[in-house]
Each structure stands twice: as C-alpha cells, then as structure tokens.
C-alpha positions in Angstrom: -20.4 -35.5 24.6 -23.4 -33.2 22.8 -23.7 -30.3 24.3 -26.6 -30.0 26.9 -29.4 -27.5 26.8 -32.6 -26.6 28.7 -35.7 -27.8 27.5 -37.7 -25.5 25.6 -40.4 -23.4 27.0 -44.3 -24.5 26.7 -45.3 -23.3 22.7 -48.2 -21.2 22.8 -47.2 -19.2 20.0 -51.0 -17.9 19.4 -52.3 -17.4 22.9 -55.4 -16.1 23.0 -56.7 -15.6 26.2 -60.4 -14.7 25.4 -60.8 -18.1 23.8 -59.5 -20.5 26.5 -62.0 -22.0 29.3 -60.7 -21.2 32.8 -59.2 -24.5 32.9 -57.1 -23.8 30.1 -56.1 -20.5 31.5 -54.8 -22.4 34.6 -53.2 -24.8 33.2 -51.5 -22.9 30.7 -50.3 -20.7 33.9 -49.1 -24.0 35.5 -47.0 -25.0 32.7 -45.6 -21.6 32.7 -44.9 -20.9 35.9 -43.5 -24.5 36.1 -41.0 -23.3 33.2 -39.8 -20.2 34.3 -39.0 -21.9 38.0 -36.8 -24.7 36.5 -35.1 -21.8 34.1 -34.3 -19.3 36.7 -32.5 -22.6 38.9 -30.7 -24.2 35.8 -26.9 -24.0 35.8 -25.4 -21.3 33.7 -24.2 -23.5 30.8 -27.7 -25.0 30.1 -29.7 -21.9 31.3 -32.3 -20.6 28.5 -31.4 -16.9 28.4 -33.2 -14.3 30.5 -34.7 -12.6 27.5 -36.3 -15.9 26.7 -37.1 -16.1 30.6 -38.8 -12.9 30.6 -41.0 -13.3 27.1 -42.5 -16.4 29.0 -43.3 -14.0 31.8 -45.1 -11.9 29.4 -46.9 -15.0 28.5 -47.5 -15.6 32.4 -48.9 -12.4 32.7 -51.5 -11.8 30.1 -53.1 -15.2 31.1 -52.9 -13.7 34.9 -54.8 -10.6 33.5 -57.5 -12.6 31.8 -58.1 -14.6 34.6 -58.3 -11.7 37.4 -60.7 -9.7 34.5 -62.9 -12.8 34.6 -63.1 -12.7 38.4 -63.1 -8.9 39.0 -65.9 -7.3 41.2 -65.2 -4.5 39.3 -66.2 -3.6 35.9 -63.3 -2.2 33.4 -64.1 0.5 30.9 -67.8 1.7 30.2 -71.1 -0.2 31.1 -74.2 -1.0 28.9 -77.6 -1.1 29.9 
C-alpha cells in the first residue's frame, strides 16, 4: 500500500501582496486558511509538519496585513500633501 500524505499546501511561491486585487487577497486567504485547518486536524502519519504549518501562516498573515492596510482609517508612516 503507498504511503499516504497530505496534500500540499496552496503554491504561491511569489506572493506579492501589493499586486493582487482585493479579491485575490481574499481568496488567496481562503485557500490558506482552508489549508492550515485540514493540516492542524490530519492524523499524525499523514500530518504536513508544523514548520510547514506555520510558513503558510506567514503566508496568511502578510495577506491579512495588506488587506487591513487597504482598509485602515489610519494612515501608516508619513503623509504628503
């Protein structure tokens, strides 16, 4: 019997977050999310590892970032005009 394994994670190996529409940005967060949830339930044997686990958190995060700069009342850093 072959030995059974999680599915990979969703590649975004490039992710640039300043280039996607918001739509992209929250879908890319679904896939993600949808990922990490399956991962952190999947039985020991077939589990992906929780380093891997926690570099698609990283992901998860810097598209959370972009999309709360993008609707932040507040401004970051130094204003012009």
């Amino acid at each position: 019997m072959p030995e059974e394994k999680f599915r990979p994670p969703p590649h975004y190996p490039l992710l640039n977050t300043k280039m996607m529409t918001a739509r992209e940005l929250r879908e890319t967060l679904e896939d993600l999310w949808e990922w990490v949830a399956e991962a952190e339930i999947a039985p020991e044997d077939v589990a992906p590892s929780d380093e891997l686990i926690q570099d698609v958190r990283h992901q998860m995060a810097t598209v959370i970032e972009e999309r709360v700069d993008r609707h932040s009342d507040e401004p970051r850093g130094s204003r012009s005009g």
